[in-house]
C-alpha positions as CSV (number, residue, x, y, z in Angstrom):
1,X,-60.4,-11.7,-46.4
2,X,-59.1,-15.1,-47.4
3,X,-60.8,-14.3,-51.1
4,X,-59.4,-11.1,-51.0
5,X,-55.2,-12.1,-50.6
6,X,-55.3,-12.6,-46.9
7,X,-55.9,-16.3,-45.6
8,X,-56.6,-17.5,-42.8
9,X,-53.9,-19.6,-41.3
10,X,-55.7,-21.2,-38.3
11,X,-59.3,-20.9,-36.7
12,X,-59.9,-22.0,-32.6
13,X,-63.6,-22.1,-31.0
14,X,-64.4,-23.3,-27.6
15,X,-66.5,-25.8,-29.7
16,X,-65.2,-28.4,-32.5
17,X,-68.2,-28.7,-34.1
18,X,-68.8,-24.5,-34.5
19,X,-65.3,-24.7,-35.4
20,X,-66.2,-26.8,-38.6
21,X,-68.7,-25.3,-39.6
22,X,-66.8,-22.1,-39.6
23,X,-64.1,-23.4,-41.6
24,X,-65.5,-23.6,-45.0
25,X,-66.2,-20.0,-45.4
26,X,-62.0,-19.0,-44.7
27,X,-60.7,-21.7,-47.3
28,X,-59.2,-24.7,-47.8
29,X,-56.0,-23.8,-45.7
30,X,-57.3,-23.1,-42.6
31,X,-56.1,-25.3,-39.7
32,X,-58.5,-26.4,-36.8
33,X,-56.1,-25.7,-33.6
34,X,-56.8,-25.1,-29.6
35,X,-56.8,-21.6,-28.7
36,X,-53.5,-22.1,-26.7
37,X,-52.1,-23.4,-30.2
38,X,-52.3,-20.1,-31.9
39,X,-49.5,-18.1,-30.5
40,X,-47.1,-20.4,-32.5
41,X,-49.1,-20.2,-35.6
42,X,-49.7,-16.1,-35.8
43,X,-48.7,-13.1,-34.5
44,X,-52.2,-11.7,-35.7
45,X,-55.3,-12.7,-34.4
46,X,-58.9,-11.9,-34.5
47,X,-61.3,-12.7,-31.9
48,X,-64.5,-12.8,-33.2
49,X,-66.4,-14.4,-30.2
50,X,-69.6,-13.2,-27.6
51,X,-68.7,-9.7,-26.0
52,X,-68.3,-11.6,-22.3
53,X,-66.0,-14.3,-24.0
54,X,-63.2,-11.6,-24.9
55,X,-61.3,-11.1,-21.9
56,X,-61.4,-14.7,-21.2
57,X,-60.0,-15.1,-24.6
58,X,-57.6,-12.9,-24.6
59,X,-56.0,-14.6,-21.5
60,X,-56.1,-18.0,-23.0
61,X,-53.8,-16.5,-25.6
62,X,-51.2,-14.2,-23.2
63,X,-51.0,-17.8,-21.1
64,X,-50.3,-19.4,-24.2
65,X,-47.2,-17.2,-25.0
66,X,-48.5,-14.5,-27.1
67,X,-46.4,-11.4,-27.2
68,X,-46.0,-8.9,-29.4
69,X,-48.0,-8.6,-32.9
70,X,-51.7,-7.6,-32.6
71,X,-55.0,-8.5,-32.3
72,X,-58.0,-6.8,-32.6
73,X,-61.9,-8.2,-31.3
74,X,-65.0,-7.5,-33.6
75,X,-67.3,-5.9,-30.3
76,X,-68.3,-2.4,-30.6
77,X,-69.1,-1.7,-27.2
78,X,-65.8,-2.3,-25.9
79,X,-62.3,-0.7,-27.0
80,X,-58.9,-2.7,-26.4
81,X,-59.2,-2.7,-22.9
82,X,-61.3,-5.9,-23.4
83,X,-58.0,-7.4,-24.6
84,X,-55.9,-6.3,-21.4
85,X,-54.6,-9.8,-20.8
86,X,-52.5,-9.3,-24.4
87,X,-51.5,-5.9,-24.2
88,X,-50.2,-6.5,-21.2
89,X,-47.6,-9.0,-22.9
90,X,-47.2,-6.5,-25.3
91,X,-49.8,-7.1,-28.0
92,X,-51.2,-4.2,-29.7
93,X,-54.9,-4.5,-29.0
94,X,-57.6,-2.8,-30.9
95,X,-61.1,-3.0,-32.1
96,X,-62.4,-3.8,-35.8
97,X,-66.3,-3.6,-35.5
98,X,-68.1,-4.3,-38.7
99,X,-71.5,-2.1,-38.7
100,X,-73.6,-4.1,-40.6
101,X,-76.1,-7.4,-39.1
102,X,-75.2,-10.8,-39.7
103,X,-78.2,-12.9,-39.2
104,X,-77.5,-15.9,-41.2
105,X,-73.3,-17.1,-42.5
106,X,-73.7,-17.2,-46.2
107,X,-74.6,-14.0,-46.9
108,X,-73.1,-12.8,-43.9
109,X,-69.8,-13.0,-45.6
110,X,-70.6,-11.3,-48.5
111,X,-72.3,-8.7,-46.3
112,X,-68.7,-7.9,-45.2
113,X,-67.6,-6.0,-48.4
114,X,-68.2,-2.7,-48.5
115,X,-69.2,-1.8,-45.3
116,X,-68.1,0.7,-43.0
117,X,-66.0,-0.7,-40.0
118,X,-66.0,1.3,-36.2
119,X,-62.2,1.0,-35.8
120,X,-60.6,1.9,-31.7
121,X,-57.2,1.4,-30.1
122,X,-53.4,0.9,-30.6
123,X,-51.5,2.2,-33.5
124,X,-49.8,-1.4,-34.7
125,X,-53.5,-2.8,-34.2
126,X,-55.3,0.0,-36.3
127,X,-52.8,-0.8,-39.2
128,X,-53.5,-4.1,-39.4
129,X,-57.3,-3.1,-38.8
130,X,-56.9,-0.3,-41.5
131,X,-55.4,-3.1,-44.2
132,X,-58.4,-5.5,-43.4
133,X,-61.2,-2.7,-44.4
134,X,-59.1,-1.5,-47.8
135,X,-59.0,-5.2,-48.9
136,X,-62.7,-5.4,-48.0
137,X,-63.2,-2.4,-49.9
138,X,-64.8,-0.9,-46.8
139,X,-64.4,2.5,-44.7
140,X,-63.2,3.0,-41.4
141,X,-64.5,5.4,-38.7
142,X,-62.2,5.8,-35.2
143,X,-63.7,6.2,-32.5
144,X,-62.4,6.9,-29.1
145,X,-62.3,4.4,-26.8
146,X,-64.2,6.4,-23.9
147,X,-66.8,7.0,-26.9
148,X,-67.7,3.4,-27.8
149,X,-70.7,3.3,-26.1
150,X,-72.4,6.4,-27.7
151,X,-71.1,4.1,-31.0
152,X,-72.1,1.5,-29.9
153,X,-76.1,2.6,-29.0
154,X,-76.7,4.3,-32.4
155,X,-75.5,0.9,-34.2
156,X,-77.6,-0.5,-32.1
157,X,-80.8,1.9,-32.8
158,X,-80.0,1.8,-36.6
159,X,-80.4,-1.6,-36.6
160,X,-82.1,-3.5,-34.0
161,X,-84.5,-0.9,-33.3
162,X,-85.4,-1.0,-36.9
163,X,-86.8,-4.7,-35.8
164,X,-88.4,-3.4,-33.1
165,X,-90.0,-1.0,-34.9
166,X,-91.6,-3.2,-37.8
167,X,-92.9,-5.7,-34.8
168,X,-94.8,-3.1,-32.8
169,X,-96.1,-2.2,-36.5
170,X,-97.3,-5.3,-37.5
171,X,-99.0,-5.7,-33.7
172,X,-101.0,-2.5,-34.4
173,X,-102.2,-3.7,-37.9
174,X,-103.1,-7.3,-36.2
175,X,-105.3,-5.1,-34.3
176,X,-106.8,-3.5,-36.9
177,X,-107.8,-6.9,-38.7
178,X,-105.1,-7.4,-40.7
179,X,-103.3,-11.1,-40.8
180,X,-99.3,-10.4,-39.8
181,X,-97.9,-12.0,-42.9
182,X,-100.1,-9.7,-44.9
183,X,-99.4,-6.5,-42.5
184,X,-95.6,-7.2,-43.1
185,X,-96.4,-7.3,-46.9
186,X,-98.1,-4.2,-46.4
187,X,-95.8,-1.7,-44.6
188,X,-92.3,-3.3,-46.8
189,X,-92.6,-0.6,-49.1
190,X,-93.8,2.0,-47.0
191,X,-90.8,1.4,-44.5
192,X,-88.3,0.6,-47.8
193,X,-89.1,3.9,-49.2
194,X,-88.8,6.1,-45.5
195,X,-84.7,4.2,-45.5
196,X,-84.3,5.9,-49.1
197,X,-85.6,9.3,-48.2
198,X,-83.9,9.5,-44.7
199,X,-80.5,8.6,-46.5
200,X,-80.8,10.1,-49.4
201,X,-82.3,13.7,-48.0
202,X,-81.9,13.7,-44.0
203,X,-84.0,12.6,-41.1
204,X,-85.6,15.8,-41.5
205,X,-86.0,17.3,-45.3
206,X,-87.7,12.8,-45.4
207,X,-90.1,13.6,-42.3
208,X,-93.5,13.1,-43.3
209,X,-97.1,11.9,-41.2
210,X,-98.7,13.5,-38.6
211,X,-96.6,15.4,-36.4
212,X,-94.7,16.9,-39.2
213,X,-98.2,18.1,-40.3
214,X,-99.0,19.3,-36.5
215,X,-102.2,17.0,-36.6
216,X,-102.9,16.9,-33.4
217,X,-106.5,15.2,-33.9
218,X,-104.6,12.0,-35.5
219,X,-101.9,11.8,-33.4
220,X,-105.2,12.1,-30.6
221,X,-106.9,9.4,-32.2
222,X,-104.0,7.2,-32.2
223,X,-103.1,7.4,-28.4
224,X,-106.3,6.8,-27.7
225,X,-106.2,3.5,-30.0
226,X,-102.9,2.4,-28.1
227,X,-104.3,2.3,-24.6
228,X,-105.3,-1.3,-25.8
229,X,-102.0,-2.1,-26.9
230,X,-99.3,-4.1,-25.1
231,X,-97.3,-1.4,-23.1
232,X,-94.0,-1.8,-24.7
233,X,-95.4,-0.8,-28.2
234,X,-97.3,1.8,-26.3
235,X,-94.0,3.7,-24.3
236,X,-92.4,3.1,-28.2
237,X,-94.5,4.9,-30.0
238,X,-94.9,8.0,-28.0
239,X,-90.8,7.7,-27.2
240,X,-90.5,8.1,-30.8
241,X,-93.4,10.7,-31.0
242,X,-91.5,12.6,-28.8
243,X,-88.2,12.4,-31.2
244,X,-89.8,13.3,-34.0
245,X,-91.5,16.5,-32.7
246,X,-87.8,17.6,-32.0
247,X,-87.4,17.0,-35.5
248,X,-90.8,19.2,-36.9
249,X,-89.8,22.1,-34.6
250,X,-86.2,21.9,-36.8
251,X,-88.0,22.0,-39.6
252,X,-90.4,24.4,-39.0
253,X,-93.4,23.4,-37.1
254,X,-95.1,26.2,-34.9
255,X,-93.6,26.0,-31.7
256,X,-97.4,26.3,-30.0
257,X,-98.9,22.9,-32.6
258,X,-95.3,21.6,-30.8
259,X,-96.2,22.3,-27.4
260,X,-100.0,21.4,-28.2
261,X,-98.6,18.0,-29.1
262,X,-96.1,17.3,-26.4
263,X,-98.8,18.4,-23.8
264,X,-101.1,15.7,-25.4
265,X,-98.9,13.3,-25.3
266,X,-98.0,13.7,-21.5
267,X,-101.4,14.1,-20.2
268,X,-102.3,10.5,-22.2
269,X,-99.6,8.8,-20.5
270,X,-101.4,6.1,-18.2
271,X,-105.1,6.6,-18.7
């Protein structure tokens, strides 16, 4: 934000040393202050910290004089209610939840830019949030606050299942022989391509494989493969093969090859 006409007057962490390290990516101008120091320094503040830190944080500041003004927490599970301590004093409390990962700083913070942002809470708090994702050139999406979780889980299955996913892939070609850096090689631009399809056409018009086809040998052949795998890639594969038979009835697979499949499926479970 700072790049973008928006600095960042102060920054607090529960630890110095995170605190420094933090610094250098919100400018020069940003001041290294307690927690209990920012009330007198801003009437905005963002709390960027662990889900279970929030309400702890938030009382820090409403101890520390903070009234009025807003504030907004980057969780997506949790609407403003995580912030009751401030919009108690008055605060407009909201949420501004960037849906994208962040695995390492650098280009973390260019990751920001053009995103879209899961926005929940009070008016004066959604403003500010609002003006945050236009200078980041983002969109917004509002979500209800007794929705978050729904949110929440798909954010979550877009991208952290997507991990899970490629692991319990590259497990099943290390069982077939095939060395995991290789295996991870290997299924990059099978899994690259099968992102482009799905966004560019629909989870169903990109389905391919198997049960889209109604092969019930193969998908046969391939349960009876993973009753030597570990369990959890096991229950993930036929949780997904489940899913996905939802999504070749939509698109036209013969409800008895769907049936056929899904009894298949059930009578494999735990041999």
């Amino acid at each position: 934000m700072a790049l973008r006409g928006a600095p960042v007057v102060a920054l607090a962490s529960r630890s110095r040393l995170r605190a420094e390290e933090a610094a250098p990516f919100l400018g020069p101008w940003v001041t290294l202050v307690a927690s209990s120091e920012l009330p007198g320094l801003a009437t905005r503040v963002l709390v960027a910290v662990s889900d279970e830190a929030i309400p702890a944080v938030a009382e820090t500041l409403a101890r520390a004089g903070m009234k009025g003004g807003a504030a907004l927490h980057t969780c997506g599970a949790k609407g403003p209610e995580a912030l009751a301590a401030l919009r108690a004093a008055g605060v407009a409390c909201g949420m501004l939840h960037p849906l994208q990962t962040f695995a390492d700083p650098p280009p973390g913070v260019e990751r920001l830019e053009r995103i879209t942002f899961g926005l929940a809470g009070d008016r004066q708090a959604l403003d500010w949030a609002d003006e945050i994702v236009r200078l980041l050139e983002g969109r917004g999406l509002y979500i209800a606050s007794d929705r978050l979780s729904w949110y929440h889980a798909g954010a979550v299955l877009a991208s952290n299942a997507l991990l899970a996913v490629i692991d319990a892939a590259t497990i099943l070609m290390e069982r077939a022989g095939v060395e995991r850096k290789a295996a991870l090689r290997a299924l990059e631009p099978l899994s690259r391509t099968s992102l482009d399809n799905v966004f560019a056409r629909g989870p169903r018009a990109a389905l391919t494989g198997p049960i889209a086809r109604g092969d019930i040998a193969t998908v046969a052949a391939h349960l009876e493969a993973l009753e030597e795998a570990p369990p959890g890639v096991d229950a993930l594969y036929r949780g997904i093969a489940h899913h996905l038979l939802q999504l070749a009835r939509e698109r036209g697979l013969a409800d008895s090859a769907v049936r056929a499949l899904e009894s298949m499926i059930e009578r494999s479970r735990g041999r």
